[in-house]
C-alpha positions as CSV (number, residue, x, y, z in Angstrom):
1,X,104.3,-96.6,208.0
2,X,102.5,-99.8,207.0
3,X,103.7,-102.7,204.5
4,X,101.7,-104.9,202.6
5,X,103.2,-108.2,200.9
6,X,101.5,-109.5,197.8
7,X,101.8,-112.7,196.3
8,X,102.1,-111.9,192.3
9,X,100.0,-114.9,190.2
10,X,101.4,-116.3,186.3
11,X,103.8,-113.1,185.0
12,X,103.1,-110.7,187.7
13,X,106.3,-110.8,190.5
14,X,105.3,-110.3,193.8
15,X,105.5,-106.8,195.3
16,X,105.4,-104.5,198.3
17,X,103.5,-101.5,198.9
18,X,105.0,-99.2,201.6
19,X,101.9,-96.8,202.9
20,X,101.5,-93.7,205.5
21,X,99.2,-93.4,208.7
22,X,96.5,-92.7,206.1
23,X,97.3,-95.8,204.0
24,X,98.3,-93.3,201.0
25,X,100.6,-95.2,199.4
26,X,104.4,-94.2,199.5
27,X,106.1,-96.4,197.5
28,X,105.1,-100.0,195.2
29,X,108.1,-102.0,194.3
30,X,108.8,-105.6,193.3
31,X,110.8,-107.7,196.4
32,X,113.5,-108.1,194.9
33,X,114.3,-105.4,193.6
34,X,113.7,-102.4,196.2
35,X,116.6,-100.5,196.3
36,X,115.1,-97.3,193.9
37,X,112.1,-97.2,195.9
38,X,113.5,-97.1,198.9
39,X,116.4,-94.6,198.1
40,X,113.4,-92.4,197.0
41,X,111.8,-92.3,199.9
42,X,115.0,-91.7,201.9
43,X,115.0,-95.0,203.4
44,X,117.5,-96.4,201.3
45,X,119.7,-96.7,204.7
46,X,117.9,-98.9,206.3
47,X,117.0,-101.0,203.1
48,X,118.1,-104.2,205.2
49,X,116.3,-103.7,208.4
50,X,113.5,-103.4,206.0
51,X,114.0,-106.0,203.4
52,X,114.7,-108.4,206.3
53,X,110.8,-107.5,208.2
54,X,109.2,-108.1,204.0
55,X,111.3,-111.5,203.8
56,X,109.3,-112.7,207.0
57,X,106.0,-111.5,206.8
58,X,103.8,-113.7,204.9
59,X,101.5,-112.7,201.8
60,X,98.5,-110.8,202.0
61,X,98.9,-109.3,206.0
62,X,99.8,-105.8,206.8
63,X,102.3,-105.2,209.2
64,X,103.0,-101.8,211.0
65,X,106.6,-100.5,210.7
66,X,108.4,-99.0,213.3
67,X,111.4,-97.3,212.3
């Protein structure tokens, strides 16, 4: 699974989009408010482990997740 962190601009919040091997894209929340998205995909127990990788990447890199 890949994340990618991006910066919102004016209005838009910034958000995360969690994607597969094949980049198809699994879940699109805002930061900080992830909990629905991730309970969705069944990840909603390790919500922290996650949340605490998308708190230090910076905008605009993906980042491979290993879970």
């Amino acid at each position: 699974m890949y994340i990618i962190k991006v910066k919102g601009v004016a209005k838009i919040p910034d958000y995360v989009q969690l994607r597969d091997e094949e980049f198809t894209l699994l879940a699109y929340f805002r930061v900080d408010r992830p909990d629905k998205s991730l309970e969705k995909l069944g990840l909603g127990d390790q919500k922290d482990a996650i949340m605490s990788v998308i708190n230090e990447m910076p905008f605009g890199i993906i980042r491979k997740l290993e879970l």
